[in-house]
DOLO-926710 format. One record per residue: x, y, z of N, C-alpha, C in turn; residue number from 1. Coordinates in steps of 0.05 Angstrom, whole numbers, plus 5000, padded with zeros to 4 digits. Example, Ala and Ser with C-alpha at 12.3 -4.5 7.8 and 13.67 -1.06 7.14 Angstrom:
2
@nu=5264; nv=4886; nw=5156; cau=5246; cav=4910; caw=5156; cu=5264; cv=4934; cw=5156; pos=1
@nu=5257; nv=4955; nw=5142; cau=5273; cav=4979; caw=5143; cu=5258; cv=5001; cw=5157; pos=2
***
This chain:
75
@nu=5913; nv=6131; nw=7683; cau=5893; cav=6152; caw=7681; cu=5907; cv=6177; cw=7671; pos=1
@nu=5891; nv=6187; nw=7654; cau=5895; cav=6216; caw=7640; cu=5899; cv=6249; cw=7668; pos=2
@nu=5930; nv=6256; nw=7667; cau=5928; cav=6280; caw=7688; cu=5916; cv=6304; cw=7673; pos=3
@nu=5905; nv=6313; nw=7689; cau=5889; cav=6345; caw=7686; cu=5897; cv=6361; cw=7667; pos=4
@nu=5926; nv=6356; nw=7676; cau=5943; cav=6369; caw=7649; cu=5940; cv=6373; cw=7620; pos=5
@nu=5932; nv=6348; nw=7608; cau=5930; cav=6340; caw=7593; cu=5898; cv=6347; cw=7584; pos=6
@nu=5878; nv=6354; nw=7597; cau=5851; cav=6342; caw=7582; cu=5849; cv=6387; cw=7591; pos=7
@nu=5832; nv=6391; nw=7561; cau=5822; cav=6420; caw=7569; cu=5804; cv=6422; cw=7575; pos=8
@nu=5802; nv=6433; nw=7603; cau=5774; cav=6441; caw=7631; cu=5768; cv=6464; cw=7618; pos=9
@nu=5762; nv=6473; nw=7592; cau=5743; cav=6496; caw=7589; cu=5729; cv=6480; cw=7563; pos=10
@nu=5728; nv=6454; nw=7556; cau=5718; cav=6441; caw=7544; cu=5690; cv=6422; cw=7559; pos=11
@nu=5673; nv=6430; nw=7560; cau=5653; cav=6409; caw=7572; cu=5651; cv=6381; cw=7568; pos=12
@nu=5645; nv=6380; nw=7532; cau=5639; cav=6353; caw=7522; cu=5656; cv=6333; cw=7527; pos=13
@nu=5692; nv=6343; nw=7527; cau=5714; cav=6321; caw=7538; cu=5712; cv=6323; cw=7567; pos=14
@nu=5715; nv=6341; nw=7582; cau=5705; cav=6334; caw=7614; cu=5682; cv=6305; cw=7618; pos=15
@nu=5658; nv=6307; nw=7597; cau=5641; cav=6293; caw=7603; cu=5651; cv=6266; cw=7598; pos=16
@nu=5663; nv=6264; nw=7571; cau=5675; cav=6242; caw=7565; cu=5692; cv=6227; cw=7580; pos=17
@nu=5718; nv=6242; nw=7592; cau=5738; cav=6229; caw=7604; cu=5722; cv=6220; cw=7629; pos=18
@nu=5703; nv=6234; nw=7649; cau=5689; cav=6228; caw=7664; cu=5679; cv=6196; cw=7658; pos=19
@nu=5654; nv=6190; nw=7648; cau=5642; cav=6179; caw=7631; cu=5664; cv=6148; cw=7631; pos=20
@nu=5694; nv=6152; nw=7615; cau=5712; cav=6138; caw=7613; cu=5721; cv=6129; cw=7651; pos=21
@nu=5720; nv=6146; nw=7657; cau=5734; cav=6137; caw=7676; cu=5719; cv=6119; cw=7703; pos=22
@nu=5695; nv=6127; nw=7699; cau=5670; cav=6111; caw=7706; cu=5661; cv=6095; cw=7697; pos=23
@nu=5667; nv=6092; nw=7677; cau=5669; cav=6061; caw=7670; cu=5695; cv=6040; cw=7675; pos=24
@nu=5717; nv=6052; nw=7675; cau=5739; cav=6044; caw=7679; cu=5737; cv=6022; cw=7709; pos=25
@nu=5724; nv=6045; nw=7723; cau=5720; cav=6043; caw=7753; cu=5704; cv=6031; cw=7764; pos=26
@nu=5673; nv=6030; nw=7748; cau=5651; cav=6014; caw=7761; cu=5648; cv=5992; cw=7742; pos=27
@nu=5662; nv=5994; nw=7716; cau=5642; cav=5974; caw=7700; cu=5619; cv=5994; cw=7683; pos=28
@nu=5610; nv=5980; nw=7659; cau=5588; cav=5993; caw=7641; cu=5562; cv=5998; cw=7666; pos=29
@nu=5559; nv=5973; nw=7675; cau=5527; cav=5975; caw=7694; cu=5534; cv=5988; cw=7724; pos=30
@nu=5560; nv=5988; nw=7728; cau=5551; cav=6012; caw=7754; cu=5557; cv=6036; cw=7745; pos=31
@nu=5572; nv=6041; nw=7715; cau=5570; cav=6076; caw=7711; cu=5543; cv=6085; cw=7705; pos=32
@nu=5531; nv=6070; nw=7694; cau=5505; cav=6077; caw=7694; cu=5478; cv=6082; cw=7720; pos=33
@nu=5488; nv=6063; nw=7735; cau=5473; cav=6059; caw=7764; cu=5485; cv=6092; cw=7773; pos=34
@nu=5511; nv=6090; nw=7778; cau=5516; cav=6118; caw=7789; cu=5507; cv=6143; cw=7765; pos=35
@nu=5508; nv=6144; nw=7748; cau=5499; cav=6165; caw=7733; cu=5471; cv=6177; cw=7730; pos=36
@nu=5452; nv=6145; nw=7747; cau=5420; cav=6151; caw=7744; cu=5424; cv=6166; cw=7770; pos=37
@nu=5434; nv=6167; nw=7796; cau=5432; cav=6172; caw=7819; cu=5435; cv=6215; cw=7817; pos=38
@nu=5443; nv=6230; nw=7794; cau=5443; cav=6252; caw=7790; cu=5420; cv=6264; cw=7774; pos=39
@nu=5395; nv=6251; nw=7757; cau=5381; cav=6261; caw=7747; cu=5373; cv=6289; cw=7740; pos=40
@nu=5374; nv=6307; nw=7724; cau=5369; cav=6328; caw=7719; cu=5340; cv=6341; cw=7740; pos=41
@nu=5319; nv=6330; nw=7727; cau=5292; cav=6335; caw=7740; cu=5281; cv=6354; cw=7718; pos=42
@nu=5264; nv=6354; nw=7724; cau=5243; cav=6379; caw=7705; cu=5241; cv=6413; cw=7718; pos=43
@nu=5234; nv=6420; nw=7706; cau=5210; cav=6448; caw=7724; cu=5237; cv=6470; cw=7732; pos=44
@nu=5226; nv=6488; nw=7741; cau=5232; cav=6509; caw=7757; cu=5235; cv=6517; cw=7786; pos=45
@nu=5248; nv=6488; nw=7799; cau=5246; cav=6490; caw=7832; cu=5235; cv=6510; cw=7845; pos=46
@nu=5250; nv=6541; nw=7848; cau=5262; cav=6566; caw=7850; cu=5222; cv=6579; cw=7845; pos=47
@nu=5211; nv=6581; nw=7827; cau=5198; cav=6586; caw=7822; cu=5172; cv=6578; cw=7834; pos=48
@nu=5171; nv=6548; nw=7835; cau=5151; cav=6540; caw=7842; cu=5146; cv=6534; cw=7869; pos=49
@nu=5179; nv=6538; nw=7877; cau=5175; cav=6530; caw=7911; cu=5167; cv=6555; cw=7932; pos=50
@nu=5169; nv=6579; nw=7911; cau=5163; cav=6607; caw=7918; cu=5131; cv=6601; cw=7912; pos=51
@nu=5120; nv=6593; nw=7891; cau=5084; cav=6593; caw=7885; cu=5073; cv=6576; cw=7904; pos=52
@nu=5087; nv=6548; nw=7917; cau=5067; cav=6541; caw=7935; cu=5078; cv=6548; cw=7962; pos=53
@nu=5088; nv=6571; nw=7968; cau=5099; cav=6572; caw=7996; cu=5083; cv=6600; cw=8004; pos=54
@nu=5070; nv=6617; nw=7975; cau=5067; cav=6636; caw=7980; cu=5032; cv=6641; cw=8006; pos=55
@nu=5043; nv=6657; nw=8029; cau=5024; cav=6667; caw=8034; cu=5037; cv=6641; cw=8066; pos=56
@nu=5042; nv=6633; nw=8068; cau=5052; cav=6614; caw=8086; cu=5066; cv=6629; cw=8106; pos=57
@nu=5067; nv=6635; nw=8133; cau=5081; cav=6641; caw=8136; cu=5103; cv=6625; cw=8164; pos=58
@nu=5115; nv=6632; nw=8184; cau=5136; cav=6614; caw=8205; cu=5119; cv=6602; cw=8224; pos=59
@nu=5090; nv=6616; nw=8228; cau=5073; cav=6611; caw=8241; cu=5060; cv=6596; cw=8235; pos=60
@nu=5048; nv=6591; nw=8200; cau=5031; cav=6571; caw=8197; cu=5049; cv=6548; cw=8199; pos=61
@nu=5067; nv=6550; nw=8194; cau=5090; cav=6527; caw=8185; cu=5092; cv=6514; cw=8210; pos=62
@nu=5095; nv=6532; nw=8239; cau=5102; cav=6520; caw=8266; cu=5071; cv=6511; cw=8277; pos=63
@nu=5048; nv=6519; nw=8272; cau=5028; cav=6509; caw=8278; cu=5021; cv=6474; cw=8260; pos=64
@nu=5034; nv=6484; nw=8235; cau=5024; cav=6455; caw=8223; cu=5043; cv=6430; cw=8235; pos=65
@nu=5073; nv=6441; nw=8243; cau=5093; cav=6413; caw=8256; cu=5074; cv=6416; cw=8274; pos=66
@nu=5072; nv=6422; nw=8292; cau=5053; cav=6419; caw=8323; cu=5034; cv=6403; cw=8329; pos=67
@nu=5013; nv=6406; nw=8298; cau=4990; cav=6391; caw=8292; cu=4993; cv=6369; cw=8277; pos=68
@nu=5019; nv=6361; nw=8273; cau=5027; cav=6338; caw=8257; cu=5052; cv=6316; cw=8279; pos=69
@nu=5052; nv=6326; nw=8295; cau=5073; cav=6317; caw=8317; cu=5062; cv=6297; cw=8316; pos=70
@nu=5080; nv=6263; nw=8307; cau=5069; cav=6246; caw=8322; cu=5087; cv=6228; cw=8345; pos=71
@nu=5106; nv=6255; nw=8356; cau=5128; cav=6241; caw=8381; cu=5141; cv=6218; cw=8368; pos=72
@nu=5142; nv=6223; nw=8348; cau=5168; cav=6215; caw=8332; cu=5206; cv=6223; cw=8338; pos=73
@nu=5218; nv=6207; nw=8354; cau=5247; cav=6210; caw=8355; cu=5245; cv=6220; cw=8377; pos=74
@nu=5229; nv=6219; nw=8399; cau=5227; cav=6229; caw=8427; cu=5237; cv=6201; cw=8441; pos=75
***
């Protein structure tokens, strides 16, 4: 295997590569890929949207709704 030394970390596209290489090296073609699906990007604006449906919510509705949803689960 290639030391750190050697590969330039202010380069992304070879980071991704040697990565990439080395995961395959390691799992095989079908588990670099198995592990590579397990990081998916995702869509959207988490940050944003988890602020639009939270808004107006507050510790109280939140502790009233576990309360009313309790089903003595892990007791």
């Amino acid at each position: 295997m290639t030391s750190n030394s050697t590969i330039d970390l202010n380069n992304p596209s070879l980071i991704r590569q040697k990565g990439i290489e080395a995961l395959t090296d390691a799992l095989g073609p079908l588990g670099m890929v198995k592990f590579m699906q397990q990081f998916g990007g995702g869509t959207g604006d988490y940050t944003k949207e988890r602020k639009e449906l939270l808004a107006g919510i507050t510790m109280d509705d939140f502790n009233r709704w576990c309360e009313e949803n309790d089903k003595g689960e892990g007791q």
